[in-house]
DSSP file (Angstrom, degrees, kcal/mol; ACC not computed):
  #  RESIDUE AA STRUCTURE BP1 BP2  ACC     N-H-->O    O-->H-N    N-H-->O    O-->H-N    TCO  KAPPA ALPHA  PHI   PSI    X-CA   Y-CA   Z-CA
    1    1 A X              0   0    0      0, 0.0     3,-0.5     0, 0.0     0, 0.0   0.000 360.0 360.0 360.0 157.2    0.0    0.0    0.0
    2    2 A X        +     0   0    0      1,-0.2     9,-0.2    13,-0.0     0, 0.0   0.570 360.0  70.3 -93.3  -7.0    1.1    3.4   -0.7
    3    3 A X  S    S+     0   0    0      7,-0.1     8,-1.4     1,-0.1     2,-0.3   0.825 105.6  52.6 -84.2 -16.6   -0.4    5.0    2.9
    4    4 A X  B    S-A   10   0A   0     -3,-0.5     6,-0.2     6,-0.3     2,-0.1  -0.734  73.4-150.8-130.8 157.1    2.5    3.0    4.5
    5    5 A X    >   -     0   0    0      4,-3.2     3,-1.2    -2,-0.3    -1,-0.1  -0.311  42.4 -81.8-113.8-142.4    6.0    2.7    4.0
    6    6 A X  T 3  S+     0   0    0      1,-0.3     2,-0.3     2,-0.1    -1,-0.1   0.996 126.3  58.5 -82.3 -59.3    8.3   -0.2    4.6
    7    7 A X  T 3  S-     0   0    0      1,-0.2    -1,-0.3    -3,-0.1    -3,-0.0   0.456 119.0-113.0 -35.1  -8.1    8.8    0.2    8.3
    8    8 A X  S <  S+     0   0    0     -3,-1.2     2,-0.2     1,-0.4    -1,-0.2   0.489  78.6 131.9  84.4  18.0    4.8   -0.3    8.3
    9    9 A X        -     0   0    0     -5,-0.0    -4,-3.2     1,-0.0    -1,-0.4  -0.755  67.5 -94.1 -89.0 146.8    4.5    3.8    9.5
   10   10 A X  B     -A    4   0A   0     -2,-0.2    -6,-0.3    -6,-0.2    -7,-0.1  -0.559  49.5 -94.1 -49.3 121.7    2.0    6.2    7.6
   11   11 A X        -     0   0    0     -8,-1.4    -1,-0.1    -2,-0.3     3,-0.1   0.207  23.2-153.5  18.3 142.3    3.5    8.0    5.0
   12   12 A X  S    S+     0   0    0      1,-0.2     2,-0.3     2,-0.1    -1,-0.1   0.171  81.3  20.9-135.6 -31.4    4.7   11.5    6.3
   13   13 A X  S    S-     0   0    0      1,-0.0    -1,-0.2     3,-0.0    -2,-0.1  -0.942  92.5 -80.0-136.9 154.9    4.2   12.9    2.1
   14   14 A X        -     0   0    0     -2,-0.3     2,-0.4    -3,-0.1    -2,-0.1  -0.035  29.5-135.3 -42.9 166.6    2.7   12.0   -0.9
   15   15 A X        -     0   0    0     -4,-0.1     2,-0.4     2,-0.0    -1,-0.1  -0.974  19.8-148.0-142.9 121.5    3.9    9.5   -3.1
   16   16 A X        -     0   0    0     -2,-0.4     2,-0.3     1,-0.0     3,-0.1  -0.739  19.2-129.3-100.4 137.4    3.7   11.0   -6.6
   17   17 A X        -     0   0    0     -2,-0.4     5,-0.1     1,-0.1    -1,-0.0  -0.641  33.3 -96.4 -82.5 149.4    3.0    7.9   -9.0
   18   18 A X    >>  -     0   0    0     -2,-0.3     3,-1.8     1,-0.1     4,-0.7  -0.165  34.3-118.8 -64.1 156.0    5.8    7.9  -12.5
   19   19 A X  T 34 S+     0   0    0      1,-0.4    -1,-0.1     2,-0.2    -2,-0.0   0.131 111.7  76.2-100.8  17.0    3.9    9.6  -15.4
   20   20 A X  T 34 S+     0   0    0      3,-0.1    -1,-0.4     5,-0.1     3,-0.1   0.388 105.0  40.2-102.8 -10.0    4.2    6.0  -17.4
   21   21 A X  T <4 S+     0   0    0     -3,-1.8    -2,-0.2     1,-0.2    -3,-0.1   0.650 110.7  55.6-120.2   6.7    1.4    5.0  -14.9
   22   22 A X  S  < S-     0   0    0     -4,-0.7    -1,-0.2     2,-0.2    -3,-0.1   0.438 115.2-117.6 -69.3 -18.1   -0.3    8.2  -15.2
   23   23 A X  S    S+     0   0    0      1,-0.2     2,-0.5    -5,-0.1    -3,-0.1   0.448  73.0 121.8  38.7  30.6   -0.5    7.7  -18.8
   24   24 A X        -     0   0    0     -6,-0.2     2,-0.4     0, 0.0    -1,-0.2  -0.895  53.4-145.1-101.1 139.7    1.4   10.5  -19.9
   25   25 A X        -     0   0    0     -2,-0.5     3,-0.5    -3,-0.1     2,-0.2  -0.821  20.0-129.8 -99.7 142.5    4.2   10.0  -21.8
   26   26 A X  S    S+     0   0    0     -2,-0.4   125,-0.2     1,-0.3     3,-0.1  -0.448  81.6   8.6 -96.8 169.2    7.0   12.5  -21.1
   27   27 A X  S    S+     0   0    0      1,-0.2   124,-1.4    -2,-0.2     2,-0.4   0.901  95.7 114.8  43.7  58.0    8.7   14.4  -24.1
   28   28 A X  E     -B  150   0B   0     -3,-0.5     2,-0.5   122,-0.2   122,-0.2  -0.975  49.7-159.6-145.1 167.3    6.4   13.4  -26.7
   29   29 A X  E     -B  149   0B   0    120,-2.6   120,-1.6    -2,-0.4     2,-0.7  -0.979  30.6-125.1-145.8 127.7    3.9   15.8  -28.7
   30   30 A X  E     -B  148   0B   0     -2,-0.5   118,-0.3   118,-0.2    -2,-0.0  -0.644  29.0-108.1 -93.1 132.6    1.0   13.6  -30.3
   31   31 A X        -     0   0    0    116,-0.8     5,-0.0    -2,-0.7     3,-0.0  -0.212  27.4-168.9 -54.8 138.1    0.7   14.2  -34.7
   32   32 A X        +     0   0    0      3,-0.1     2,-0.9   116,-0.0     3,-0.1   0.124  60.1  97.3-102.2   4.1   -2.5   16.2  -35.5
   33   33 A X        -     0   0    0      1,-0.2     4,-0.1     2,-0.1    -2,-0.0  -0.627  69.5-147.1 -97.0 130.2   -2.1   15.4  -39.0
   34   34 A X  S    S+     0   0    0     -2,-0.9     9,-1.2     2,-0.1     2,-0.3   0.925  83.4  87.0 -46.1 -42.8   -4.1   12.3  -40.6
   35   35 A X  B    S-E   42   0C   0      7,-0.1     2,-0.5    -3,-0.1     7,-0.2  -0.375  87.2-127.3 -93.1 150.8   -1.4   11.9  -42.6
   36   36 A X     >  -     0   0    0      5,-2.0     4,-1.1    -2,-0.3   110,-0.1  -0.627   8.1-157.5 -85.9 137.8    1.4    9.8  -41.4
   37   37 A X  T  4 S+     0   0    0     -2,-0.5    -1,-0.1   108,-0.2   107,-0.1   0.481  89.9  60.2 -74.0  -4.0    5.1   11.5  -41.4
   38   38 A X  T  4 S+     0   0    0      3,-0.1    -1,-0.2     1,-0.1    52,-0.1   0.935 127.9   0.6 -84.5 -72.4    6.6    7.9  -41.4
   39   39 A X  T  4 S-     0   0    0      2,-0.1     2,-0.8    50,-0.0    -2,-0.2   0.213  85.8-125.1-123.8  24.0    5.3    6.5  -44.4
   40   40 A X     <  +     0   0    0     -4,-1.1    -3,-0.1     1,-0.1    -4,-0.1   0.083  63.5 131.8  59.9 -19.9    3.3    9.1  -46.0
   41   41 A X        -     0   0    0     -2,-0.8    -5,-2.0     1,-0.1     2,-0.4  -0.204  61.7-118.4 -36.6 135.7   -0.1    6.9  -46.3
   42   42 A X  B     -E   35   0C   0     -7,-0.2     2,-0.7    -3,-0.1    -7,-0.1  -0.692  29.1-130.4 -94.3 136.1   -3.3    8.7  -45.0
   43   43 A X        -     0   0    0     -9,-1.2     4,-0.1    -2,-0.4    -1,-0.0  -0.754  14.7-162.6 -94.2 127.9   -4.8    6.7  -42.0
   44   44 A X        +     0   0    0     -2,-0.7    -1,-0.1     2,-0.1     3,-0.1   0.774  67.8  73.4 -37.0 -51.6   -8.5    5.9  -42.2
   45   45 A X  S    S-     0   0    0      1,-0.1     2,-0.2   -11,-0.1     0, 0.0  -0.236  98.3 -77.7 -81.2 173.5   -9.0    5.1  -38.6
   46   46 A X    >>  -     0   0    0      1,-0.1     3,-1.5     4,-0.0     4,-1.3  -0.695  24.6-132.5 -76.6 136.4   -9.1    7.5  -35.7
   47   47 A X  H 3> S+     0   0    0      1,-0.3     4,-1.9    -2,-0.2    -1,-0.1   0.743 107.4  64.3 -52.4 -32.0   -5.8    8.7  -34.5
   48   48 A X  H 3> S+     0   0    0      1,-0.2     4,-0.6     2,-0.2    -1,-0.3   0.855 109.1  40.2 -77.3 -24.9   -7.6    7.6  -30.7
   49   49 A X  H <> S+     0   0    0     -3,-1.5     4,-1.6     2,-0.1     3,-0.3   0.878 110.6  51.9 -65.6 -51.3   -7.6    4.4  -31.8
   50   50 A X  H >X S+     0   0    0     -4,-1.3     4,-1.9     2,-0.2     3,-1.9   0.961 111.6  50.4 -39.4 -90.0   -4.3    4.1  -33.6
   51   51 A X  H 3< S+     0   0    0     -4,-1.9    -1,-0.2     1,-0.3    -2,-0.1   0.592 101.4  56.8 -49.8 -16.3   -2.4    5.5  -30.4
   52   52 A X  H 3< S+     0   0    0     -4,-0.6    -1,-0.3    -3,-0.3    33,-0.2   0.993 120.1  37.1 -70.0 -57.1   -4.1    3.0  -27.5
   53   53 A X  H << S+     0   0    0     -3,-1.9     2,-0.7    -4,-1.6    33,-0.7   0.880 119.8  61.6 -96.2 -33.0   -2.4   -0.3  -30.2
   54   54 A X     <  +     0   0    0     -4,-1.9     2,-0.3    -5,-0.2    -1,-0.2  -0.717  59.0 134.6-123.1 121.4    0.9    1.9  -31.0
   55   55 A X        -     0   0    0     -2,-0.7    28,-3.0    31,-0.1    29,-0.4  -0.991  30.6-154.7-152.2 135.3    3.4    3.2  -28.8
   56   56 A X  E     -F   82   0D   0     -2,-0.3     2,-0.3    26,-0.2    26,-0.2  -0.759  11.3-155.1-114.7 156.0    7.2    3.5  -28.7
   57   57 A X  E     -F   81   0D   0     24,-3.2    24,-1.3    -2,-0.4     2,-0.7  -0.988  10.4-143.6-117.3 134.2    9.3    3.8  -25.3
   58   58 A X  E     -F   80   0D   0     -2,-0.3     2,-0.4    22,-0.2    22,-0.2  -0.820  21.8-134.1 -97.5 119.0   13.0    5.6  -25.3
   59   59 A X  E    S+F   79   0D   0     20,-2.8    20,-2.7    -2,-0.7     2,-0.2  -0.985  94.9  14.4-119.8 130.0   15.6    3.9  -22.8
   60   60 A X  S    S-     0   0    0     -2,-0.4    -1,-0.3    18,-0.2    19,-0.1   0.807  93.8-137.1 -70.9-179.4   17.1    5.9  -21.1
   61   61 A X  S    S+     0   0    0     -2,-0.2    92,-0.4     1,-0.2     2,-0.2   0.258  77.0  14.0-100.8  30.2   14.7    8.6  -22.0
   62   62 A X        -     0   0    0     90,-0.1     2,-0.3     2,-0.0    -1,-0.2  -0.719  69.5-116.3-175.1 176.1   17.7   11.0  -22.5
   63   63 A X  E     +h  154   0E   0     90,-1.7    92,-1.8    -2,-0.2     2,-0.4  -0.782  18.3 171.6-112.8 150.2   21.3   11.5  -22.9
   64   64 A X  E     +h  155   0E   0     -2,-0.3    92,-0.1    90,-0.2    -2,-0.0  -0.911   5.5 178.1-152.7 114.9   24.2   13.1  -21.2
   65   65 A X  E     -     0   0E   0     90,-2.9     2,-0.4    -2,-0.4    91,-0.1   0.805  30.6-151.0 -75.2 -30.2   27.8   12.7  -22.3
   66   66 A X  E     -h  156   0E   0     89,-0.6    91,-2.7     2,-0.1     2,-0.5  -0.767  57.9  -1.9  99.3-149.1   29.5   15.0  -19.7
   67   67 A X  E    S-h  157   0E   0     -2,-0.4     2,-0.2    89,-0.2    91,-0.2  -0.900  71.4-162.8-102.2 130.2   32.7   16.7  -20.5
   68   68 A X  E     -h  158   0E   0     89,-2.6    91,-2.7    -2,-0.5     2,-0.5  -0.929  19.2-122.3 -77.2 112.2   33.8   15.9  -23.6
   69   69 A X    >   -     0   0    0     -2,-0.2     3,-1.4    89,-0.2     2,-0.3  -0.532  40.1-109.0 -53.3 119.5   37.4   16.4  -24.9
   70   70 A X  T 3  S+     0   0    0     -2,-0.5    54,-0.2     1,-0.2    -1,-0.1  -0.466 101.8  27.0 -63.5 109.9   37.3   18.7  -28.2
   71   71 A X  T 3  S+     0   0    0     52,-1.1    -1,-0.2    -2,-0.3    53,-0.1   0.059  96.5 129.9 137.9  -7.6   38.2   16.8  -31.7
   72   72 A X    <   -     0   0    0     -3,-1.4     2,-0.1    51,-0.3    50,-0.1   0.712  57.3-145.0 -62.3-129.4   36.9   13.6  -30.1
   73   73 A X        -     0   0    0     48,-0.4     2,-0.3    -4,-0.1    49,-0.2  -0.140  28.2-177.9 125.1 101.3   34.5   11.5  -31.8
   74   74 A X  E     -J  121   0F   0     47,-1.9    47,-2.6    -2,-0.1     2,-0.3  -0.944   4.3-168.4-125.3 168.7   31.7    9.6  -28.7
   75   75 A X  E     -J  120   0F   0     -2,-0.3    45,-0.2    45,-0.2     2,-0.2  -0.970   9.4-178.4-150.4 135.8   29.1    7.4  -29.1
   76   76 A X        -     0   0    0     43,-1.3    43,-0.5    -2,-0.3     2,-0.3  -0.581  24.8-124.4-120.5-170.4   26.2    5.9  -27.0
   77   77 A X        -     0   0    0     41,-0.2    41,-0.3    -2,-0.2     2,-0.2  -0.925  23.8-173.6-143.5 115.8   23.5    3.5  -27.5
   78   78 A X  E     - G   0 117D   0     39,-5.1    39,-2.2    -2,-0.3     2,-0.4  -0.792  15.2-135.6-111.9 179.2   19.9    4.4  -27.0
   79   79 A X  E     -FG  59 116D   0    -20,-2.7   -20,-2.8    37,-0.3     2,-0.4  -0.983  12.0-169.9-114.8 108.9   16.7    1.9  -27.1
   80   80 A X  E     -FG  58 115D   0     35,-3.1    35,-1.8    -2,-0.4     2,-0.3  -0.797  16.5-176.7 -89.0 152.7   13.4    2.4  -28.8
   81   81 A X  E     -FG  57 114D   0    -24,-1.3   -24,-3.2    -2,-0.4     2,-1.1  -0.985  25.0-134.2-134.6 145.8   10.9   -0.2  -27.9
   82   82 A X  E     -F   56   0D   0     31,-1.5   -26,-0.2    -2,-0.3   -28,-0.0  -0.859  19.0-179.0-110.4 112.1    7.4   -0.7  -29.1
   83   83 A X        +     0   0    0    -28,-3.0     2,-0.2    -2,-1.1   -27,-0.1  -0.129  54.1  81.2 -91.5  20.2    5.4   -1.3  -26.3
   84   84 A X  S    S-     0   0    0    -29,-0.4   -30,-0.2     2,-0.2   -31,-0.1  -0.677  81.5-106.4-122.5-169.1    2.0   -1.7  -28.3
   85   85 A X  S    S+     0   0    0    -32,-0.4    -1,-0.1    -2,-0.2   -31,-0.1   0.891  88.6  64.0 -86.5 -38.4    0.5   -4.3  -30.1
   86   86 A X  S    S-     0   0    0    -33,-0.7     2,-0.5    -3,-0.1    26,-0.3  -0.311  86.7 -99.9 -80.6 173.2    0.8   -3.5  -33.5
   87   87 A X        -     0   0    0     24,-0.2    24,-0.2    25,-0.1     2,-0.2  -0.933  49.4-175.8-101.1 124.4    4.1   -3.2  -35.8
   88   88 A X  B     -L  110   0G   0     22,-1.3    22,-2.0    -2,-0.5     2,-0.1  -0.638  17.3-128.2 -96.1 157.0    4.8    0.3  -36.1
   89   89 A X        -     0   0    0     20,-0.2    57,-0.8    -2,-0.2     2,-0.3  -0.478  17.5-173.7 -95.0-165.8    7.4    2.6  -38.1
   90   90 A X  E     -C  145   0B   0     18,-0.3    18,-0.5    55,-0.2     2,-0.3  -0.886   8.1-171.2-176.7 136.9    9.8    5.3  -37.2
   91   91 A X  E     -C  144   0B   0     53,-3.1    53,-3.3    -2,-0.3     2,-0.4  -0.864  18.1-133.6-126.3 158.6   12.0    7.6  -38.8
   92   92 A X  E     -C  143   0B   0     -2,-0.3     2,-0.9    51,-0.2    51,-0.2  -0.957   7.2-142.8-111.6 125.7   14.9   10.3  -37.2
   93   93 A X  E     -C  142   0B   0     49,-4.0    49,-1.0    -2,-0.4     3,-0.0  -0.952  25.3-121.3-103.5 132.4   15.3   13.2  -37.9
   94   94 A X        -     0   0    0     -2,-0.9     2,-0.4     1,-0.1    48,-0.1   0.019  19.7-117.3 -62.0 170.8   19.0   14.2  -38.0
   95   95 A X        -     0   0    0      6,-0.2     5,-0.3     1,-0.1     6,-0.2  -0.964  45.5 -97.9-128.0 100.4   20.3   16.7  -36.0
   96   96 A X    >>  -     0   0    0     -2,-0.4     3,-1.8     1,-0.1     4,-0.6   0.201  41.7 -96.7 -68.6 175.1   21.6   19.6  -38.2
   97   97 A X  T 34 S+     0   0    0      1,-0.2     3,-0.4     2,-0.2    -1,-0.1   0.646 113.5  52.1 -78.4 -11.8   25.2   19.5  -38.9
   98   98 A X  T 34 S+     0   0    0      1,-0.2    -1,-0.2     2,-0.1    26,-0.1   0.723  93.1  72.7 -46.6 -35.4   26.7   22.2  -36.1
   99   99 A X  T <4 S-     0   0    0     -3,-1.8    25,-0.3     2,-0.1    -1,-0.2   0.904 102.4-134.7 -60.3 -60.3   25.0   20.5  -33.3
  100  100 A X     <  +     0   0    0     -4,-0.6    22,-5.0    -3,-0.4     2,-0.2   0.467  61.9 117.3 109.5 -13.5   27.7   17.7  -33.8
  101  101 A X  E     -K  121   0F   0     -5,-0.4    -1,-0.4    20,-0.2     2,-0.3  -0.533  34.7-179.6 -92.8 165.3   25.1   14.3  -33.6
  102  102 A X  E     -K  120   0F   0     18,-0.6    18,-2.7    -2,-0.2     2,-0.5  -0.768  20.2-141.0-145.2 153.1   24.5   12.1  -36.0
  103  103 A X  E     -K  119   0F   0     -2,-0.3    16,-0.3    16,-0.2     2,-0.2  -0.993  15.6-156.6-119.2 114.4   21.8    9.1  -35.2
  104  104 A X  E     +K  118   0F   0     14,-2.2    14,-0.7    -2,-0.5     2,-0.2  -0.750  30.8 130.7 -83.6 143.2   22.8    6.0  -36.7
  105  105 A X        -     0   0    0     -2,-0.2     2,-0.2    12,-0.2    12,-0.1  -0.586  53.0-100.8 161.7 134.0   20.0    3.2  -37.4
  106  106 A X        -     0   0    0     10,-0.3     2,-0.2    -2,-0.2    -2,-0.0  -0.522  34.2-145.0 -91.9 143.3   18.0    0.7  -39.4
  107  107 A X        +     0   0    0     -2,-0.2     2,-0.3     8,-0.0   -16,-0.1  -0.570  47.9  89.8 -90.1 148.9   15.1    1.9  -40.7
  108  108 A X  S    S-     0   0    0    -18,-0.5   -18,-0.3    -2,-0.2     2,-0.2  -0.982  76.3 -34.3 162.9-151.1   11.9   -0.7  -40.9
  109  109 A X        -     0   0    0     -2,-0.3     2,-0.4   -20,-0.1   -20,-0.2  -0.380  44.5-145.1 -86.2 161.7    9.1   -1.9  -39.1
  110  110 A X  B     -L   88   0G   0    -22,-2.0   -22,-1.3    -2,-0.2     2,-0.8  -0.771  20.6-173.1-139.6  82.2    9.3   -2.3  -35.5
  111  111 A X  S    S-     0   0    0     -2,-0.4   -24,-0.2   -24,-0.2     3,-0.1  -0.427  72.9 -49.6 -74.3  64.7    7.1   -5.7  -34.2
  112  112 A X  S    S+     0   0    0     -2,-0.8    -1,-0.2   -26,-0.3     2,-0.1   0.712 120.0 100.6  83.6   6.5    6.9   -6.0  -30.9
  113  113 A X        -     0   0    0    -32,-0.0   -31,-1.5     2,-0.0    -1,-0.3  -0.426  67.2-120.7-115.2-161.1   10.7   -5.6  -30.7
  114  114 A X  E     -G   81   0D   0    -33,-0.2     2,-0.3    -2,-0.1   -33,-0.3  -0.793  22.3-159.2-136.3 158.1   13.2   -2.7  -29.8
  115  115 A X  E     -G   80   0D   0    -35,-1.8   -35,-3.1    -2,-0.3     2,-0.5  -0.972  18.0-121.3-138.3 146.8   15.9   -1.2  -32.3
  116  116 A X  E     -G   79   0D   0     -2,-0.3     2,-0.5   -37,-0.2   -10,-0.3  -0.845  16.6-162.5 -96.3 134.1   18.8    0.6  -31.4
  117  117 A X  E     -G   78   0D   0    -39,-2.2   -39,-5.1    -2,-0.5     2,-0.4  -0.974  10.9-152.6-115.5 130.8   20.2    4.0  -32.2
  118  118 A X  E     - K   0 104F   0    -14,-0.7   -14,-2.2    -2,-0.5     2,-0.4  -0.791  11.3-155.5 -94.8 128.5   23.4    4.7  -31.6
  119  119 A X  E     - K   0 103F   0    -43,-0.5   -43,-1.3    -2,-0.4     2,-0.4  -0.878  13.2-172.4-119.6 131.3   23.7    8.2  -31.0
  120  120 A X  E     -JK  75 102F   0    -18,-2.7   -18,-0.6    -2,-0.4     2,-0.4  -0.919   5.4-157.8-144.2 149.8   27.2    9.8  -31.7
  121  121 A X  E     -JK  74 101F   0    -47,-2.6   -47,-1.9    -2,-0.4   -48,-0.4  -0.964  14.5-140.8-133.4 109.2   28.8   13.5  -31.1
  122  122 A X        -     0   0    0    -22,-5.0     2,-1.1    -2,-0.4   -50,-0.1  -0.541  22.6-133.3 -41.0 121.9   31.6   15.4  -32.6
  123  123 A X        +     0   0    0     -2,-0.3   -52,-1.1   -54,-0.1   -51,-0.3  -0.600  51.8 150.7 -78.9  63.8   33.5   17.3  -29.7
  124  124 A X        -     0   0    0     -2,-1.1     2,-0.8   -25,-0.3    34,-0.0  -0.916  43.6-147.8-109.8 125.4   33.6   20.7  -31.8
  125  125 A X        -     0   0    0     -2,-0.3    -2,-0.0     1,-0.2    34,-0.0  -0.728  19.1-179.8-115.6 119.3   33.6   23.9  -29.9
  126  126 A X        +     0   0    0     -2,-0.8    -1,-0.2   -27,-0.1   -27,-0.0   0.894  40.8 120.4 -90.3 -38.5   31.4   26.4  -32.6
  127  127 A X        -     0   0    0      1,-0.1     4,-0.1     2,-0.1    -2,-0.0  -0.040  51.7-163.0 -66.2 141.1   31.7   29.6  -30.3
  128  128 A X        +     0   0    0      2,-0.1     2,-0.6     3,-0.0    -1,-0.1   0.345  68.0  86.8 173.0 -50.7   33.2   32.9  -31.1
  129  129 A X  S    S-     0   0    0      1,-0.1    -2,-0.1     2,-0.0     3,-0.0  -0.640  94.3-106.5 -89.2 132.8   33.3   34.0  -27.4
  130  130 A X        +     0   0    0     -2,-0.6    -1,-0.1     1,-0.2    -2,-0.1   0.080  41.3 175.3 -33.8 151.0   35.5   33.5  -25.1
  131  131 A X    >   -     0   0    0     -4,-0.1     3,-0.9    -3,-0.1    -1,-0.2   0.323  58.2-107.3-143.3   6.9   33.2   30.4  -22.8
  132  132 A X  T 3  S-     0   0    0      1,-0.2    -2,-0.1    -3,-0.0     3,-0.1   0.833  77.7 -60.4  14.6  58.3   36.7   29.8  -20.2
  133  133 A X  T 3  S+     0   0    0      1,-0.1     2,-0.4     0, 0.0    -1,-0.2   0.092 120.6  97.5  44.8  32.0   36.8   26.9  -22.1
  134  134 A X    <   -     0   0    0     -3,-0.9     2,-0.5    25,-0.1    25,-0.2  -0.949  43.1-175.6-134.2 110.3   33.6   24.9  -21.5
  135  135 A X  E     -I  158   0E   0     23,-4.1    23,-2.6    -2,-0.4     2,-0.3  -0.986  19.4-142.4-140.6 150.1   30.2   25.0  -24.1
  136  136 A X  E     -I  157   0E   0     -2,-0.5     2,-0.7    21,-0.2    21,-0.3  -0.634  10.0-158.2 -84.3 139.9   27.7   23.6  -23.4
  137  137 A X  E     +I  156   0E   0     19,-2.1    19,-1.5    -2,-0.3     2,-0.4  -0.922  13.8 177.9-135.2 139.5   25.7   21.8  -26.5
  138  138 A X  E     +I  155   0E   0     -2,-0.7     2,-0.2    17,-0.2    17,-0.2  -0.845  10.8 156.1-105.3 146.8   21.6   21.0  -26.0
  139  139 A X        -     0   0    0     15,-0.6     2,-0.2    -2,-0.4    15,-0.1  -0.466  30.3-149.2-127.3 145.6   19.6   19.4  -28.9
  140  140 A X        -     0   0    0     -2,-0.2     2,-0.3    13,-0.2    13,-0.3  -0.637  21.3-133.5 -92.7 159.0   16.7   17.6  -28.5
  141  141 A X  E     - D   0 152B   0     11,-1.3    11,-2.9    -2,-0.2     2,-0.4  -0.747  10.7-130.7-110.5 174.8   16.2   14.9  -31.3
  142  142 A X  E     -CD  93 151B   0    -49,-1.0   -49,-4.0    -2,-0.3     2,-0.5  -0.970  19.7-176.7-132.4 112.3   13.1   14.3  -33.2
  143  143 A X  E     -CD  92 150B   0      7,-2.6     7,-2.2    -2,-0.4     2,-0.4  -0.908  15.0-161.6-105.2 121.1   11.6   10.6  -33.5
  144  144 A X  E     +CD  91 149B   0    -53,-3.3   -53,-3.1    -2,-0.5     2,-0.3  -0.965  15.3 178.3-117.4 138.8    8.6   11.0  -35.7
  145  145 A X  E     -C   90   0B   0      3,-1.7     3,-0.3    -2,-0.4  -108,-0.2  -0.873  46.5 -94.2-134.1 150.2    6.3    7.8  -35.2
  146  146 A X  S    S+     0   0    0    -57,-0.8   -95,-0.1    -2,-0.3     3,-0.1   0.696 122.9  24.9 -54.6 -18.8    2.9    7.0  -36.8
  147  147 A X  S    S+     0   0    0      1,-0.4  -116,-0.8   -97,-0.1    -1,-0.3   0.817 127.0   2.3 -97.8 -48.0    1.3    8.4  -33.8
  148  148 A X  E     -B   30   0B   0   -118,-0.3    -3,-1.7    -3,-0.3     2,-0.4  -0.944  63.3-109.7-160.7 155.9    3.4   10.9  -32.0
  149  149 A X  E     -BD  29 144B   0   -120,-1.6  -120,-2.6    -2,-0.2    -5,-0.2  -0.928  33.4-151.3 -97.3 129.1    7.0   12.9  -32.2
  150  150 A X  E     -BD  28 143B   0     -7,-2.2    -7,-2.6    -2,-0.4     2,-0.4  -0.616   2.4-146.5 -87.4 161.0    9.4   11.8  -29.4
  151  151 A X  E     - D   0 142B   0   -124,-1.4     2,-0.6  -125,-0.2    -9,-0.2  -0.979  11.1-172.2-119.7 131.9   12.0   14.2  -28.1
  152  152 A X  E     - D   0 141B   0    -11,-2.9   -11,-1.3    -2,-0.4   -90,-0.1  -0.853  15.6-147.0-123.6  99.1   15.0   12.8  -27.1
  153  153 A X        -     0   0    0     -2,-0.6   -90,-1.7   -92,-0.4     2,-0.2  -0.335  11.8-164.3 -83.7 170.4   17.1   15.5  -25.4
  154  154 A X  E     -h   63   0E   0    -92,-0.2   -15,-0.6   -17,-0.1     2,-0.3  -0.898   8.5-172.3-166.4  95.7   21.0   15.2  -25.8
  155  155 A X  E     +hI  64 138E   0    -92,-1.8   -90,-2.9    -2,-0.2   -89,-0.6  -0.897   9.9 156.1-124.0 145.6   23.2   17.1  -23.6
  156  156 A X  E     -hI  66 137E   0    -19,-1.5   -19,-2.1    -2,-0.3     2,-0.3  -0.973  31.0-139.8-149.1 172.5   27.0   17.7  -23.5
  157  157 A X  E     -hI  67 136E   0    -91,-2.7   -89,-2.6    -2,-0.3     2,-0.5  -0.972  13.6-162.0 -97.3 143.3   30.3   19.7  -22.6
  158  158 A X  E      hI  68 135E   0    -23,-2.6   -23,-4.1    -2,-0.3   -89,-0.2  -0.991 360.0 360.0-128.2 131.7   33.0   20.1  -24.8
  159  159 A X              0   0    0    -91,-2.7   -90,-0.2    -2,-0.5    -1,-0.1   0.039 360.0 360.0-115.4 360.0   36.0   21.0  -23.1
């Protein structure tokens, strides 16, 4: 029970439930457009139907490299998974080319499996101003799915 905690005393605070069991999905923005961005087909059905049978999960649901050494080349490995019933697609959109990412990944259907994207960063320092030798670089990436755009934020220092 949530009123009690392990020691079997009442709960002193709320216990705020994770927003996967709220049903909200964090960092995701759901398509208004009939047509789908994946594979360009116009869907018939209702988009409310569509999204209860398809749904993708990011693990983790974002990244952070740290301090990066400048001229470097790093690489991580994230995990989409399709947590619905049906086989969905999924396209990336790259990360234009200043930013320093690139998304590596086979493209197809996604049944009831996960695919990986390997997410990789050039250590390039763009800035003009003096920074006492530290910038920071943010972008979030954009997973467009038959349903909804994931964000997949992406954080670093380049040193």
């Amino acid at each position: 029970s949530l009123m009690v905690d392990v020691t079997r005393q009442t709960g002193k605070e709320k216990v705020i439930s994770p927003s996967y069991l709220q049903g909200k999905k964090p960092n995701t923005i759901p398509n208004k457009k009939i047509e789908d961005p994946v594979t360009g087909k116009i869907s018939i059905s209702s988009l409310a139907t569509r999204q209860d049978l398809t749904s993708f999960q990011l693990i983790p649901p974002r990244v952070t490299f740290g301090v990066l050494k400048e001229g470097c080349t790093y690489a991580t490995t994230v995990i989409l998974k399709n947590v619905g019933v049906n086989f969905s697609r999924f396209r990336v959109k790259q990360p234009p080319p200043f930013t320093g990412l690139r998304v590596m990944y086979t493209p197809g259907p996604v049944a009831g499996l996960q695919v990986e994207l390997e997410i990789e960063i050039l250590a390039m320092v763009i800035g003009g101003k003096d920074t006492d030798g530290l910038e920071e670089v943010s972008h979030a990436i954009e997973i467009l799915t038959e349903t909804e755009t994931i964000l997949l934020p992406v954080k670093a220092n380049i040193l």
